[in-house]
N, C-alpha and C positions, 0 to 999 in steps of 0.2 A: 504494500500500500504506500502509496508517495504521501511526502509531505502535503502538497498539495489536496488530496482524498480526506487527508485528517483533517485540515483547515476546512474543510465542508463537511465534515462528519459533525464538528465539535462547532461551526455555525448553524450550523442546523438545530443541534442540539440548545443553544442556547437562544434562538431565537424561538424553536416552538417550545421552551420552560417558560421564557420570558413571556410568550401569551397567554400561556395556563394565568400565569402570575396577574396579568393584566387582566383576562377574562375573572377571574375567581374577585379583584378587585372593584369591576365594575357591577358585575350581579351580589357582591355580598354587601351588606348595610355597613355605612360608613364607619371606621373604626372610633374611637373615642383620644383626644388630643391624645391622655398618655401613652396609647399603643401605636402610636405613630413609630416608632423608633423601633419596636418589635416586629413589627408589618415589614418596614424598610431592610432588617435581621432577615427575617424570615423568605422573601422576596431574594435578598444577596444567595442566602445560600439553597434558594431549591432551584435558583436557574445557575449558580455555577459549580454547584458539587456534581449530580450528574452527567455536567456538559463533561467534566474534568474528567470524573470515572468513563465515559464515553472515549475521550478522546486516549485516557491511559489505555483501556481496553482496544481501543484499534490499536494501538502503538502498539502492543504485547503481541497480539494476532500476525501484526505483518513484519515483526521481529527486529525492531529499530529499538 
């Protein structure tokens, strides 16, 4: 797998987390001031922890 395969593996990946994150934002009722910073927490790491494990896992598979 070329560099290039993982760079769209692991954009892909974080663009369709990133819309869960936006859709689950816009359909659920507004959070309340103090959980703003936990939303924002929560938002960082489910759209870049599996992008990452994504993109580790290709990198493993195609032996780089």
């Amino acid at each position: 797998m070329t560099v290039r395969e993982q760079k769209g593996i692991f954009t892909f990946a974080v663009i369709w987390m990133f819309g869960a994150v936006l859709w689950a934002t816009v359909s659920c009722p507004p959070p309340r001031a103090d959980e703003l910073w936990a939303l924002f927490a929560l938002s960082v790491t489910t759209t870049l922890v599996p992008a990452f494990a994504l993109l580790g896992l290709a990198r493993k598979l195609s032996g780089i």
